[in-house]
C-alpha positions, -999 to 999 in steps of 0.1 A, spaced: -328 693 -570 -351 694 -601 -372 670 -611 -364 649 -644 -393 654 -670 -413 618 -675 -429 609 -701 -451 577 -702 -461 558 -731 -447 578 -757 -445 564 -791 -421 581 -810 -424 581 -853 -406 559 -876 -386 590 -881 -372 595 -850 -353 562 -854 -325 570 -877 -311 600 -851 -315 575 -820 -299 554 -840 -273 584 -852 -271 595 -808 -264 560 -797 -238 552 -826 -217 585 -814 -221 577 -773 -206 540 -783 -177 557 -806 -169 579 -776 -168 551 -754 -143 533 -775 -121 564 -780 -118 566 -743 -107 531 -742 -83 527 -770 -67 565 -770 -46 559 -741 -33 522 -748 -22 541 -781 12 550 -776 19 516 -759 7 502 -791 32 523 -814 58 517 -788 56 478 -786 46 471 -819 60 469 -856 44 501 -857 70 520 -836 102 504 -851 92 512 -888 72 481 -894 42 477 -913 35 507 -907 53 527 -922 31 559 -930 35 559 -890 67 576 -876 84 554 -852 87 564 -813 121 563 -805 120 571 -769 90 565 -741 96 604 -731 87 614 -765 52 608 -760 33 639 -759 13 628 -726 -1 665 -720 -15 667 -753 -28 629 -744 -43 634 -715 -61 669 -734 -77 648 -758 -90 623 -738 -112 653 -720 -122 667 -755 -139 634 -762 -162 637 -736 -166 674 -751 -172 666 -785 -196 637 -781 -218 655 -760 -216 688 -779 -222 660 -812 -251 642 -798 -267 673 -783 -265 688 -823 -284 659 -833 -313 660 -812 -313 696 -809 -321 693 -850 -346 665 -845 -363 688 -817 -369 711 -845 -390 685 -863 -419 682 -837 -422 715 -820 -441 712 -793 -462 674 -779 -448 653 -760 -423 640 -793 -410 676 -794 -407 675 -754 -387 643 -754 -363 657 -778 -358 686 -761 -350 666 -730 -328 646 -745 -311 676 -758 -309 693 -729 -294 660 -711 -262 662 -734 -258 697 -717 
C-alpha cells in the first residue's frame, strides 16, 4: 500500500479559494443527486405531478412498471462518474497554475485523488 503524500503547513493563495470552493460545491451536488434521484419516481407517482397536476410540463406515470428502473439504477452510477471526472477537471486546471512547490503538489494530489 502506498503512502498518501502530506503536506504540512501549506498555505495555499487567495486564488486557490474559488476552485475549493468550485470542488466542494460539485461533491455536495453529487451527494444530493444520489439522495433525491431515486425517491424521484415515487415523487411523480404520489404526487400532483404524476396525475397531470401542477405539473403539467411533466408527463404523468400511469403505471408503477412504467418506470424505467434500469435506466435509474444507470444514472445513479454515472453520478459518482461524472463528479469525480468534474472535480478531477477542476483541479487538474488549477494544477496547471502552480507547477511545481508544494501548491502545485497539493493540486496534483488532489487531482489524482478524484482518480
Amino acid at each position: 500500500m502506498s503512502k498518501k503524500p502530506t503536506i504540512k503547513n501549506l498555505k495555499l493563495p487567495s486564488c486557490c479559494v474559488k476552485p475549493l470552493r468550485r470542488i466542494n460545491s460539485k461533491l455536495e451536488s453529487g451527494r444530493w443527486i444520489k439522495k433525491l434521484l431515486p425517491i424521484s419516481p415515487f415523487v411523480i407517482l404520489f404526487s400532483s405531478l404524476g396525475r397531470g397536476g401542477s405539473g403539467k410540463n411533466v408527463l404523468p406515470v400511469v403505471h408503477f412498471s412504467e418506470t424505467h428502473w434500469d435506466i435509474l439504477a444507470e444514472a445513479l452510477v454515472a453520478v459518482n462518474i461524472i463528479t469525480k471526472e468534474s472535480c478531477k477537471k477542476e483541479a487538474a486546471l488549477h494544477a496547471l497554475k502552480h507547477s511545481g512547490g508544494e501548491v502545485g503538489q497539493f493540486w496534483e494530489a488532489l487531482r489524482e485523488s478524484f482518480m
